[in-house]
mmCIF file of the N, C-alpha and C atoms, coordinates in Angstrom:
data_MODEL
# 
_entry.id   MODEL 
# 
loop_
_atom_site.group_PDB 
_atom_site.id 
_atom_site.type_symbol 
_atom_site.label_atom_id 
_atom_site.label_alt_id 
_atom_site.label_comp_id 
_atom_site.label_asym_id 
_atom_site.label_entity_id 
_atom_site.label_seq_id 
_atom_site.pdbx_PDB_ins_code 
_atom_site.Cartn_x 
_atom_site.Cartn_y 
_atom_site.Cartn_z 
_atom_site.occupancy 
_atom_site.B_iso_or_equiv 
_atom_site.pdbx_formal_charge 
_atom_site.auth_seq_id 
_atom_site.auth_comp_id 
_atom_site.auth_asym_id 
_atom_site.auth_atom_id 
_atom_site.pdbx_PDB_model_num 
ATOM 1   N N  . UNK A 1 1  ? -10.847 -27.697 1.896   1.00 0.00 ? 1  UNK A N  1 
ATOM 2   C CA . UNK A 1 1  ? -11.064 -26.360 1.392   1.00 0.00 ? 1  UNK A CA 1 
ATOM 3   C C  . UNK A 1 1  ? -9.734  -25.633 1.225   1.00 0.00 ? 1  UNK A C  1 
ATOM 4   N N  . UNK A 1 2  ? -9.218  -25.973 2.423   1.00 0.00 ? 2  UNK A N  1 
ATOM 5   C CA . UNK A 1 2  ? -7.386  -24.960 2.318   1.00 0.00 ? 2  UNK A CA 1 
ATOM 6   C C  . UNK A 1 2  ? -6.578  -25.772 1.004   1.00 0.00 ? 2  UNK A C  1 
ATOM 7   N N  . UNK A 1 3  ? -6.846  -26.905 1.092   1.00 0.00 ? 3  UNK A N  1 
ATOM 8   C CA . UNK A 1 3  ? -6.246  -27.701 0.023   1.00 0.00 ? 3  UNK A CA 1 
ATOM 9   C C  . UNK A 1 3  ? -6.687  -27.215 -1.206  1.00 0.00 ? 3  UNK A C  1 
ATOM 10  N N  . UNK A 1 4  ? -8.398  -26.985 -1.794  1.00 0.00 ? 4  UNK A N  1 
ATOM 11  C CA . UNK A 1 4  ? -8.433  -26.575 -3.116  1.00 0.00 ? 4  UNK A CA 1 
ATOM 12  C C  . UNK A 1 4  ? -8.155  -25.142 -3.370  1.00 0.00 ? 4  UNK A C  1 
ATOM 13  N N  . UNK A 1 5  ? -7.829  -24.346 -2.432  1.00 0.00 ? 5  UNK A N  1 
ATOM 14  C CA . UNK A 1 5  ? -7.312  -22.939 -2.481  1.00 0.00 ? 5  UNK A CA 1 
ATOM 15  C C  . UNK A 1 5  ? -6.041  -22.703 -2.943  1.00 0.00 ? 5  UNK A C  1 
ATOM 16  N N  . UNK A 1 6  ? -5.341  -23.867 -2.173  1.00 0.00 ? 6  UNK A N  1 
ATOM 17  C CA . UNK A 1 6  ? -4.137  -23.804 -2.254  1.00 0.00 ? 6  UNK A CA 1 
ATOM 18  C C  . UNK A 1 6  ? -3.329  -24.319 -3.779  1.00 0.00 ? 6  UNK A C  1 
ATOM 19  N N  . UNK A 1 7  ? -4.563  -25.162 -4.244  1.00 0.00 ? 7  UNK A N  1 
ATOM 20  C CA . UNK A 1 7  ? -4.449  -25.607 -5.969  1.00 0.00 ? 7  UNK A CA 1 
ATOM 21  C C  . UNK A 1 7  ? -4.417  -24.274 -6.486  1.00 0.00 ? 7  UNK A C  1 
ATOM 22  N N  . UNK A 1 8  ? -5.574  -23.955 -6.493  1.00 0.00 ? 8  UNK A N  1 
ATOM 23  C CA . UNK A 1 8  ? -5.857  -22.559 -7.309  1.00 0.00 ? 8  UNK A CA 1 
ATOM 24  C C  . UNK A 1 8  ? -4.662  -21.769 -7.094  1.00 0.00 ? 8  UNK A C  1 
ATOM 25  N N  . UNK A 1 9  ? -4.339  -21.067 -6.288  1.00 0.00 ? 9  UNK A N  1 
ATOM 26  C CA . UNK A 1 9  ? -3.711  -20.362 -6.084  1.00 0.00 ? 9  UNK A CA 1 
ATOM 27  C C  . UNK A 1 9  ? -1.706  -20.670 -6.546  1.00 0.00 ? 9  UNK A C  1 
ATOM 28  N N  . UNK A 1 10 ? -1.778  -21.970 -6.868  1.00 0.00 ? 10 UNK A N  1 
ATOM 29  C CA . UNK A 1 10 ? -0.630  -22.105 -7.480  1.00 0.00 ? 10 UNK A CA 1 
ATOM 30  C C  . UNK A 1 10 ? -0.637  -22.606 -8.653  1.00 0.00 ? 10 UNK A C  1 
ATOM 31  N N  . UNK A 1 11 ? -1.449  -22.447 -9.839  1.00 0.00 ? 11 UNK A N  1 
ATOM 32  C CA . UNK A 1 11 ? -1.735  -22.709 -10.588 1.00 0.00 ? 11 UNK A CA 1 
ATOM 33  C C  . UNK A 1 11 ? -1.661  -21.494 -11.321 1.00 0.00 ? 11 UNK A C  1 
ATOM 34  N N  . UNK A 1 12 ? -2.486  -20.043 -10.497 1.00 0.00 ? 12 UNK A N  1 
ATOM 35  C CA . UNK A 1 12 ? -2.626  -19.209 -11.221 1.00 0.00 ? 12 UNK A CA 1 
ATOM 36  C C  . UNK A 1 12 ? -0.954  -18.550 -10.654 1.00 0.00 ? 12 UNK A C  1 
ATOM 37  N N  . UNK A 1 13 ? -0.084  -18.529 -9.673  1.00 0.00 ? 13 UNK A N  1 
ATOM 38  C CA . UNK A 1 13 ? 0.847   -18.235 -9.149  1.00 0.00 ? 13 UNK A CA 1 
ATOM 39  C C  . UNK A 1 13 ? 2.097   -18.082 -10.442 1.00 0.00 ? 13 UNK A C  1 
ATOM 40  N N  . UNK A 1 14 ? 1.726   -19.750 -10.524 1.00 0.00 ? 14 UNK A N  1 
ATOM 41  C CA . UNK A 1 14 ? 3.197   -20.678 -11.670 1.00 0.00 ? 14 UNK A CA 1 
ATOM 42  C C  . UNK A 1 14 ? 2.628   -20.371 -13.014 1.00 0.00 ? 14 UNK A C  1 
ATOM 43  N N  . UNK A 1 15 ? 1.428   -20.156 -13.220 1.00 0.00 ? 15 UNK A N  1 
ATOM 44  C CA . UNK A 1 15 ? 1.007   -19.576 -14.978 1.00 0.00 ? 15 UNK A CA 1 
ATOM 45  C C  . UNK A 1 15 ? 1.557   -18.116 -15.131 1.00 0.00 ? 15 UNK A C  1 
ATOM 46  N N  . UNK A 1 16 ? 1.071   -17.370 -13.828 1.00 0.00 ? 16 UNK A N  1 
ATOM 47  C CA . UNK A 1 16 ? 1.567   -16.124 -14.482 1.00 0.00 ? 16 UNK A CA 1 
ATOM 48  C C  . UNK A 1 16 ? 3.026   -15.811 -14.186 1.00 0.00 ? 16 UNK A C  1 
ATOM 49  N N  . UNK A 1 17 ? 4.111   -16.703 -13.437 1.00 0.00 ? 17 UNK A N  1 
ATOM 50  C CA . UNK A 1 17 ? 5.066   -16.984 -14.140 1.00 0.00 ? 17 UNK A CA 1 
ATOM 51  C C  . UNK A 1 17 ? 6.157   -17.785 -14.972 1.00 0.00 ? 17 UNK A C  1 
ATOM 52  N N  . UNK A 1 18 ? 4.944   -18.330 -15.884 1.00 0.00 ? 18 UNK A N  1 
ATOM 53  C CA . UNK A 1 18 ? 5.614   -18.900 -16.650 1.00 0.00 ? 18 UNK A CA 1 
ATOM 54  C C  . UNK A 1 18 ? 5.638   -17.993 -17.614 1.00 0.00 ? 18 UNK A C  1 
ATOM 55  N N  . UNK A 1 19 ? 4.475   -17.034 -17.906 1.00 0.00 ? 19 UNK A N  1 
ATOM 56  C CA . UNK A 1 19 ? 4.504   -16.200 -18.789 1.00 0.00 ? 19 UNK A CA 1 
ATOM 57  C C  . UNK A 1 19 ? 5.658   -15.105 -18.683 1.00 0.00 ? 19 UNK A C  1 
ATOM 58  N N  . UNK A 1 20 ? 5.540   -14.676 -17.388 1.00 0.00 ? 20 UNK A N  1 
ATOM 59  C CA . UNK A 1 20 ? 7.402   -13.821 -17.201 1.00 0.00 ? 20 UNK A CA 1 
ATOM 60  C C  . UNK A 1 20 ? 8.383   -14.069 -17.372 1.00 0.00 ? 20 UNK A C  1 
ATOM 61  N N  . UNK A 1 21 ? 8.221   -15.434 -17.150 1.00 0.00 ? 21 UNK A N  1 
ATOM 62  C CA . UNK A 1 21 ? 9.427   -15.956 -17.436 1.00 0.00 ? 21 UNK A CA 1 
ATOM 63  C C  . UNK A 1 21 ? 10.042  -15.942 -18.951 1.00 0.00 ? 21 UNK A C  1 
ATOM 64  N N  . UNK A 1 22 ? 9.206   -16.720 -19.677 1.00 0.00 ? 22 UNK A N  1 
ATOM 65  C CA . UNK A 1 22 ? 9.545   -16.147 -21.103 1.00 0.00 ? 22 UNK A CA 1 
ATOM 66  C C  . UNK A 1 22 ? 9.325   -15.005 -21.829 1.00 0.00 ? 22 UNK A C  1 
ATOM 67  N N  . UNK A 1 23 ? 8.920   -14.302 -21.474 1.00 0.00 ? 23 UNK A N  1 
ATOM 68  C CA . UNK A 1 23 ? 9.555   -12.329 -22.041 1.00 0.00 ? 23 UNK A CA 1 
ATOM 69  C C  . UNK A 1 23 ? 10.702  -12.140 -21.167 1.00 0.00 ? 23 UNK A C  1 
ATOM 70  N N  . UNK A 1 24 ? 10.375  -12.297 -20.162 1.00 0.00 ? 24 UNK A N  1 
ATOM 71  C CA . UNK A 1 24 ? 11.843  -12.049 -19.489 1.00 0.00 ? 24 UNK A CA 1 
ATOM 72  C C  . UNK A 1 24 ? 13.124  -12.710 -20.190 1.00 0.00 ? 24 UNK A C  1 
ATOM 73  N N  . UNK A 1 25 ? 12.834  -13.843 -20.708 1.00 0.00 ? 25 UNK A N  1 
ATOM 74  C CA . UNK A 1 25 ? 14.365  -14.924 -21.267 1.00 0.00 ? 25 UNK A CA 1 
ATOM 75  C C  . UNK A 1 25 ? 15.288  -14.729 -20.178 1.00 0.00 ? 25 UNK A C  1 
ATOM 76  N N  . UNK A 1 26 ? 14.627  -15.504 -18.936 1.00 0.00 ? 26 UNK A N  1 
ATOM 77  C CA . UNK A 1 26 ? 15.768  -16.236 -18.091 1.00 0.00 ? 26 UNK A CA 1 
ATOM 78  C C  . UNK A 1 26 ? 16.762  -16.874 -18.268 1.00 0.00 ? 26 UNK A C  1 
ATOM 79  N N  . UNK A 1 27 ? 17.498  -17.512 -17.595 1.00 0.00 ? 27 UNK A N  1 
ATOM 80  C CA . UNK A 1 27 ? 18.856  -18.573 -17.753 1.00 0.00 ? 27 UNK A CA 1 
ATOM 81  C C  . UNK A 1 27 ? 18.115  -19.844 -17.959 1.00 0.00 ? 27 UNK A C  1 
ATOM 82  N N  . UNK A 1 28 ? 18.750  -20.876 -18.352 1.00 0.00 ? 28 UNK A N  1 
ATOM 83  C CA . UNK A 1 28 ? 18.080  -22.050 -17.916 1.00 0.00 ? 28 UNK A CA 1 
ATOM 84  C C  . UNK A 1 28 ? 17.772  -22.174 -16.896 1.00 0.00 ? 28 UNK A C  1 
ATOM 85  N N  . UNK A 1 29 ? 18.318  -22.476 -15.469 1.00 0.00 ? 29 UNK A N  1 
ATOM 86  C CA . UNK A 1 29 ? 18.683  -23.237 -14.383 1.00 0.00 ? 29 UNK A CA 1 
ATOM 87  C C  . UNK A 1 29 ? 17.626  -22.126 -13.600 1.00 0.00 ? 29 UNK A C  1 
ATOM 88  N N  . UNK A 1 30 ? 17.359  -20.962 -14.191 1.00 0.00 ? 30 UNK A N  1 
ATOM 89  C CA . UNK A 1 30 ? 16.436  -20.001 -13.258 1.00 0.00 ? 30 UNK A CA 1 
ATOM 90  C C  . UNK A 1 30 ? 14.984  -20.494 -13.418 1.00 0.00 ? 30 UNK A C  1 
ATOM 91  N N  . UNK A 1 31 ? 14.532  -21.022 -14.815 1.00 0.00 ? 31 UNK A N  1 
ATOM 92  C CA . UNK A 1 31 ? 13.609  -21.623 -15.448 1.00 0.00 ? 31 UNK A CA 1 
ATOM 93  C C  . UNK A 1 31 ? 13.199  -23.067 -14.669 1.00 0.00 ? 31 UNK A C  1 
ATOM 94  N N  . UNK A 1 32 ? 14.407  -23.741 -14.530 1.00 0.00 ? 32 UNK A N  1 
ATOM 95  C CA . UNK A 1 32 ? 14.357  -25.125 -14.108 1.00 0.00 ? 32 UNK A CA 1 
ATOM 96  C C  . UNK A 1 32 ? 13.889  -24.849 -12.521 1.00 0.00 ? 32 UNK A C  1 
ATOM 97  N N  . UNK A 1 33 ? 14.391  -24.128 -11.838 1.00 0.00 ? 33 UNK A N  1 
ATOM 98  C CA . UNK A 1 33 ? 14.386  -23.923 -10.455 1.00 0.00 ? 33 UNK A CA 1 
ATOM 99  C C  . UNK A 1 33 ? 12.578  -23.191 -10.085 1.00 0.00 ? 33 UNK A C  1 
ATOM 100 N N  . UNK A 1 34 ? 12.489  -22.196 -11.531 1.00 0.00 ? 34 UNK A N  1 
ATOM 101 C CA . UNK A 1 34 ? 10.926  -21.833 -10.847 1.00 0.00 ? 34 UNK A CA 1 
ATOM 102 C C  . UNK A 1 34 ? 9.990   -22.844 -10.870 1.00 0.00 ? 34 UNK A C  1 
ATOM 103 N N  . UNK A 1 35 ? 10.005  -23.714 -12.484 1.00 0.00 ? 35 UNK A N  1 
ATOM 104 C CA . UNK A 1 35 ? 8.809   -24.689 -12.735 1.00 0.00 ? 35 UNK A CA 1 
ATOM 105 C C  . UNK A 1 35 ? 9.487   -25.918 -12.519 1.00 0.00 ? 35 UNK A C  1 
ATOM 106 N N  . UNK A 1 36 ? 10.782  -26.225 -11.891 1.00 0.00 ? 36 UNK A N  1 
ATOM 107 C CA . UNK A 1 36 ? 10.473  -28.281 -11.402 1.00 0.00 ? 36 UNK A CA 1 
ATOM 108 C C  . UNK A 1 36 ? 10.859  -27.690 -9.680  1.00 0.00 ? 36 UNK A C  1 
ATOM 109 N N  . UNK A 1 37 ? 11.686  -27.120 -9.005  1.00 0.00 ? 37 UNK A N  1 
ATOM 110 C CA . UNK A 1 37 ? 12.243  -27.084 -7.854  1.00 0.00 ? 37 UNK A CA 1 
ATOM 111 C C  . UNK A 1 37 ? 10.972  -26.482 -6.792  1.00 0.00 ? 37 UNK A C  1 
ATOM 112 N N  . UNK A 1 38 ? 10.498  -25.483 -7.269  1.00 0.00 ? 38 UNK A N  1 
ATOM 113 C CA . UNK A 1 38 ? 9.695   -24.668 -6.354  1.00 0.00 ? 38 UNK A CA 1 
ATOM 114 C C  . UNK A 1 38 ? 7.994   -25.399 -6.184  1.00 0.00 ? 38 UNK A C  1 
ATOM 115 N N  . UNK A 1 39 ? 7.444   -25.691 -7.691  1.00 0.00 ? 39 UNK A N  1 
ATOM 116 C CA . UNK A 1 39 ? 6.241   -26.484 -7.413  1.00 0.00 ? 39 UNK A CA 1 
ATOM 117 C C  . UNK A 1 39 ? 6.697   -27.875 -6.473  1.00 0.00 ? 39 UNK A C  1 
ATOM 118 N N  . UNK A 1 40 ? 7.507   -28.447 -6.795  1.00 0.00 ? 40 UNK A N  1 
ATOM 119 C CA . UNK A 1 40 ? 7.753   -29.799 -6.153  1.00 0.00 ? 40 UNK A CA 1 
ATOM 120 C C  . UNK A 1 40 ? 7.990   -29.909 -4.557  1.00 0.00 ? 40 UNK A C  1 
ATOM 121 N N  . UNK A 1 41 ? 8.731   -28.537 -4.403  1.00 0.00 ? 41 UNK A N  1 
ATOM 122 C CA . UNK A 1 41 ? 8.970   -28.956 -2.810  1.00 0.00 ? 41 UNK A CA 1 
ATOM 123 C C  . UNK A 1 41 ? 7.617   -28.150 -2.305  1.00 0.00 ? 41 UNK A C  1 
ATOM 124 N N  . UNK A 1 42 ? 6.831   -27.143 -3.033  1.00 0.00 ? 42 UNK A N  1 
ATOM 125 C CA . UNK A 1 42 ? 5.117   -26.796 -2.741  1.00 0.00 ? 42 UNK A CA 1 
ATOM 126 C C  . UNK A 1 42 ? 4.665   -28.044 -1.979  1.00 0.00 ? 42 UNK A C  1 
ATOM 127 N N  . UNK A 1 43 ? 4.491   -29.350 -3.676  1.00 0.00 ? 43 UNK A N  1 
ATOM 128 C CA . UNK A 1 43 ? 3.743   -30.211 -3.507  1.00 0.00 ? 43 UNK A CA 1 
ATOM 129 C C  . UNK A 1 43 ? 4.157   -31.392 -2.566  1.00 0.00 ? 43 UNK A C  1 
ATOM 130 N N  . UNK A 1 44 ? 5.366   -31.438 -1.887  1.00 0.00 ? 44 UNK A N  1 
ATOM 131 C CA . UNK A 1 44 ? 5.899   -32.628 -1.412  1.00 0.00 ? 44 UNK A CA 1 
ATOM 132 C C  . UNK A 1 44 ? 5.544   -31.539 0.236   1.00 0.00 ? 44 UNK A C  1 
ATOM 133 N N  . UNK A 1 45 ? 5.375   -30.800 0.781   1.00 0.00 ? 45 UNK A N  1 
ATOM 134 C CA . UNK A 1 45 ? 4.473   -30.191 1.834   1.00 0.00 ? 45 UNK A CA 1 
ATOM 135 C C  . UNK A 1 45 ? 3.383   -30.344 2.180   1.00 0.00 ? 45 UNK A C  1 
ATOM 136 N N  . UNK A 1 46 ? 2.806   -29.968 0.688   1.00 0.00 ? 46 UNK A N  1 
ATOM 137 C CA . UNK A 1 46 ? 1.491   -30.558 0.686   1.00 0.00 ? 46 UNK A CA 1 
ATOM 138 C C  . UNK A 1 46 ? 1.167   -31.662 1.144   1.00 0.00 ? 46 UNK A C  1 
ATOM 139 N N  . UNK A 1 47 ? 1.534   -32.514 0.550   1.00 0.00 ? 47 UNK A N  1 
ATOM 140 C CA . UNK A 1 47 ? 1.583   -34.245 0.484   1.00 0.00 ? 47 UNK A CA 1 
ATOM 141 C C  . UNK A 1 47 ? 1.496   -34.538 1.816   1.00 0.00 ? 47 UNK A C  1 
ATOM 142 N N  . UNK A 1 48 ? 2.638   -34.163 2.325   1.00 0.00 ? 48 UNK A N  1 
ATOM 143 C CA . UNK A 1 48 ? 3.155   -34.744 3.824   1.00 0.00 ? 48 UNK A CA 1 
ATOM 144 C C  . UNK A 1 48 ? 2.157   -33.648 4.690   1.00 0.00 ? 48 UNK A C  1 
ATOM 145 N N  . UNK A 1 49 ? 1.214   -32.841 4.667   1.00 0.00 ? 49 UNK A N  1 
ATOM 146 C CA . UNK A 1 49 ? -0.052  -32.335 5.519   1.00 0.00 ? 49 UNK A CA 1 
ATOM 147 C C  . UNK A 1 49 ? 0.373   -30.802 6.170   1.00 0.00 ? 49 UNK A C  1 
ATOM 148 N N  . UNK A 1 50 ? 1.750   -30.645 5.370   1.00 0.00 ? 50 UNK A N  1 
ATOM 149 C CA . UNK A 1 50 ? 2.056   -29.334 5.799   1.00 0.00 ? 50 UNK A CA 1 
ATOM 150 C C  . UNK A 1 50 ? 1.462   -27.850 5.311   1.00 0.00 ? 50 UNK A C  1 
ATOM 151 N N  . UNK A 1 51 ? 0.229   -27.738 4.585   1.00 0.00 ? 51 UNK A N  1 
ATOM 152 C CA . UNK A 1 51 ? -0.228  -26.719 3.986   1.00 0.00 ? 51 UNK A CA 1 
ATOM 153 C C  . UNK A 1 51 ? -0.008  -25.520 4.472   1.00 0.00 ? 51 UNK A C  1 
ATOM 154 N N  . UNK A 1 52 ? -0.123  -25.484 6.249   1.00 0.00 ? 52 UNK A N  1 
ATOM 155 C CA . UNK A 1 52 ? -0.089  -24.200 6.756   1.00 0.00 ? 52 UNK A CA 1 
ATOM 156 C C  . UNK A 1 52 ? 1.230   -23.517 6.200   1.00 0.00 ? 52 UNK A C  1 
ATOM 157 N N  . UNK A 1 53 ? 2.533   -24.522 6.032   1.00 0.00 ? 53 UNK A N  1 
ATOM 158 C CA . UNK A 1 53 ? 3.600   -23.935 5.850   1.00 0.00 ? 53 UNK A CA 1 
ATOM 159 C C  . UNK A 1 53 ? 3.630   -23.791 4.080   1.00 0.00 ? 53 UNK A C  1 
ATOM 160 N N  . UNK A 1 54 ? 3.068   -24.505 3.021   1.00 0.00 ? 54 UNK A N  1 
ATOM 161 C CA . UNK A 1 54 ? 3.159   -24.331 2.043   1.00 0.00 ? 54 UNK A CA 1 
ATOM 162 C C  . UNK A 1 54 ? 2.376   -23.049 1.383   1.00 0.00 ? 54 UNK A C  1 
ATOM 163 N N  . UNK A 1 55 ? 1.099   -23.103 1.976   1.00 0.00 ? 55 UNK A N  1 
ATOM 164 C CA . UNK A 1 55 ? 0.257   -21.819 1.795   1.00 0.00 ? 55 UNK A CA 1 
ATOM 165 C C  . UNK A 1 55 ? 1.082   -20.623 1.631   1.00 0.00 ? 55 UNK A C  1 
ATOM 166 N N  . UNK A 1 56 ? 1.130   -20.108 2.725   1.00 0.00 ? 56 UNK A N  1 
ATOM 167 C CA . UNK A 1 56 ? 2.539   -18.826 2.939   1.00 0.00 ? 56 UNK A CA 1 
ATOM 168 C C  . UNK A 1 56 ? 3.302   -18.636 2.025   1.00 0.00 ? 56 UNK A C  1 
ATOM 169 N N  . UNK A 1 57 ? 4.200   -19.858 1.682   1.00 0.00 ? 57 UNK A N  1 
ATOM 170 C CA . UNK A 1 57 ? 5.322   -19.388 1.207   1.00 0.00 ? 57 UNK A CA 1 
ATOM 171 C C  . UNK A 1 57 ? 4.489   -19.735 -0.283  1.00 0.00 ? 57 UNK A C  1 
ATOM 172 N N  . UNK A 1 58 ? 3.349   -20.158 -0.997  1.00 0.00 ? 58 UNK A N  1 
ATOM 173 C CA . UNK A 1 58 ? 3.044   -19.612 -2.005  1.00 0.00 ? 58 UNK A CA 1 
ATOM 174 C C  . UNK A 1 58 ? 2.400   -18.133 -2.200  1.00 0.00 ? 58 UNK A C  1 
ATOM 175 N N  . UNK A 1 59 ? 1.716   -17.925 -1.268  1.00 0.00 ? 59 UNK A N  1 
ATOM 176 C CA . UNK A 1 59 ? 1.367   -16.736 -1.312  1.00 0.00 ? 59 UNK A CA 1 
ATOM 177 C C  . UNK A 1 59 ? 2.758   -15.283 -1.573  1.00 0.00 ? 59 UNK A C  1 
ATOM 178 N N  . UNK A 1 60 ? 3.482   -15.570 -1.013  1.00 0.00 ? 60 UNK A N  1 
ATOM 179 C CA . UNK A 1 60 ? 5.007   -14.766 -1.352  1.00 0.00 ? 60 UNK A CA 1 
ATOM 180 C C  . UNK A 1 60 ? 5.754   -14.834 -1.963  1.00 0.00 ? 60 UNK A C  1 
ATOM 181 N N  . UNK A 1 61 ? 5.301   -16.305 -3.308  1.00 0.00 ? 61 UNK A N  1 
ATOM 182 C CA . UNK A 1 61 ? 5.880   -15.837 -4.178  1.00 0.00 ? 61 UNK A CA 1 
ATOM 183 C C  . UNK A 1 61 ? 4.736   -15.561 -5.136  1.00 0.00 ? 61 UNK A C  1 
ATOM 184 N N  . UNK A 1 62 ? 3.573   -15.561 -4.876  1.00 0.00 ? 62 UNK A N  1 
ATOM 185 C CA . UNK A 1 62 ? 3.319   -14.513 -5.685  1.00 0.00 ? 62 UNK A CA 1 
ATOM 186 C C  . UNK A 1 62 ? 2.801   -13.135 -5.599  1.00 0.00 ? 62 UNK A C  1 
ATOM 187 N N  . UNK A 1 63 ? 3.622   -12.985 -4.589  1.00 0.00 ? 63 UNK A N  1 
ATOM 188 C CA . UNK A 1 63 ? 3.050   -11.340 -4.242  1.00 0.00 ? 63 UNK A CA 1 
ATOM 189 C C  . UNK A 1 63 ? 4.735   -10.357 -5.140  1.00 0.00 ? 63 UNK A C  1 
ATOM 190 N N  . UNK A 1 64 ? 5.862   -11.672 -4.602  1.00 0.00 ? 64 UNK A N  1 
ATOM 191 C CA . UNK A 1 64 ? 7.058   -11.604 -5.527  1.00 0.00 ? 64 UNK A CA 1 
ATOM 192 C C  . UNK A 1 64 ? 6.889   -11.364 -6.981  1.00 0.00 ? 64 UNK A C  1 
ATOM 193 N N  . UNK A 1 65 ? 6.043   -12.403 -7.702  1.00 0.00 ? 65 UNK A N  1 
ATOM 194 C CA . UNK A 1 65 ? 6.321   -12.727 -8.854  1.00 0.00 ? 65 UNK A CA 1 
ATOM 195 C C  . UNK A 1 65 ? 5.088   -11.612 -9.639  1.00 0.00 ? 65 UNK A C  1 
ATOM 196 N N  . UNK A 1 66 ? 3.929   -11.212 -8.469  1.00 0.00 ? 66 UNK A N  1 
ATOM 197 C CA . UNK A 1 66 ? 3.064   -10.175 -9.149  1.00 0.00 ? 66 UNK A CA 1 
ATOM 198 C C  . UNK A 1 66 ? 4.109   -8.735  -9.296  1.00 0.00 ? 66 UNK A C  1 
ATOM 199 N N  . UNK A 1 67 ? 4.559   -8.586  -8.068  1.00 0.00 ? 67 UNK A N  1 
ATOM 200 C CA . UNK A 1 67 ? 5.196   -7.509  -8.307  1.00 0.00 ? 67 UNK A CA 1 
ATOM 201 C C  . UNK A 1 67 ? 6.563   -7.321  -9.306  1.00 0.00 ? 67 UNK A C  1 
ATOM 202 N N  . UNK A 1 68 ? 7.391   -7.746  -9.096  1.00 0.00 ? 68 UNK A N  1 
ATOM 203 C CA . UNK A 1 68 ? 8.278   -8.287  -10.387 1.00 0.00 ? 68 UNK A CA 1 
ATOM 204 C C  . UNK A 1 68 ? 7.612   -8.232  -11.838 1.00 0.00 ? 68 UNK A C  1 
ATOM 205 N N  . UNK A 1 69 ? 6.724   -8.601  -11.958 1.00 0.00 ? 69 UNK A N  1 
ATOM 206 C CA . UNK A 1 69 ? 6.274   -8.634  -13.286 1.00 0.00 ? 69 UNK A CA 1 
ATOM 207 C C  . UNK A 1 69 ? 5.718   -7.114  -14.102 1.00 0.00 ? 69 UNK A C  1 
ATOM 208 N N  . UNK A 1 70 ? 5.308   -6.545  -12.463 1.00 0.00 ? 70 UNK A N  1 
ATOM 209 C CA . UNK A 1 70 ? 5.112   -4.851  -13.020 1.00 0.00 ? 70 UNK A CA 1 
ATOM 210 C C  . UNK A 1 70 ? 5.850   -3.844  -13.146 1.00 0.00 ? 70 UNK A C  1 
ATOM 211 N N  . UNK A 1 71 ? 7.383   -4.297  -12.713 1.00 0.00 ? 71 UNK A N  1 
ATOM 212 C CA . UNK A 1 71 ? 8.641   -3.275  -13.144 1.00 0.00 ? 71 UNK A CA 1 
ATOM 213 C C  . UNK A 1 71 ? 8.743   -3.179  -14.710 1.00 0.00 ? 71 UNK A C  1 
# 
């Protein structure tokens, strides 16, 4: 259950910023770092049974990336 939450919730996390990301027109390497660096070390937590710790730190970035997006 924490596991399919934890899908959802980074799915809708990394969509709504991917969409900031491009109105915003980031750098490259800021681009590269949100959608390959940040899902990957998510999912390599995941993997290895660490959810409690992956949960969290998705949840903050998108409390980050909600708020950011409303300036």
């Amino acid at each position: 259950m924490i596991t399919f939450l934890f899908c959802m919730l980074m799915l809708l996390v990394f969509g709504k910023l991917a969409v900031f990301a491009a109105r915003a027109a980031w750098g490259v390497m800021k681009i590269v770092v949100c959608f390959v660096f940040v899902p990957f070390f998510l999912m390599i937590l995941v993997i290895s049974g660490l959810v409690y710790i992956a949960l969290p730190i998705l949840i903050i970035v998108g409390i980050i990336g909600f708020v950011s997006s409303r300036v």
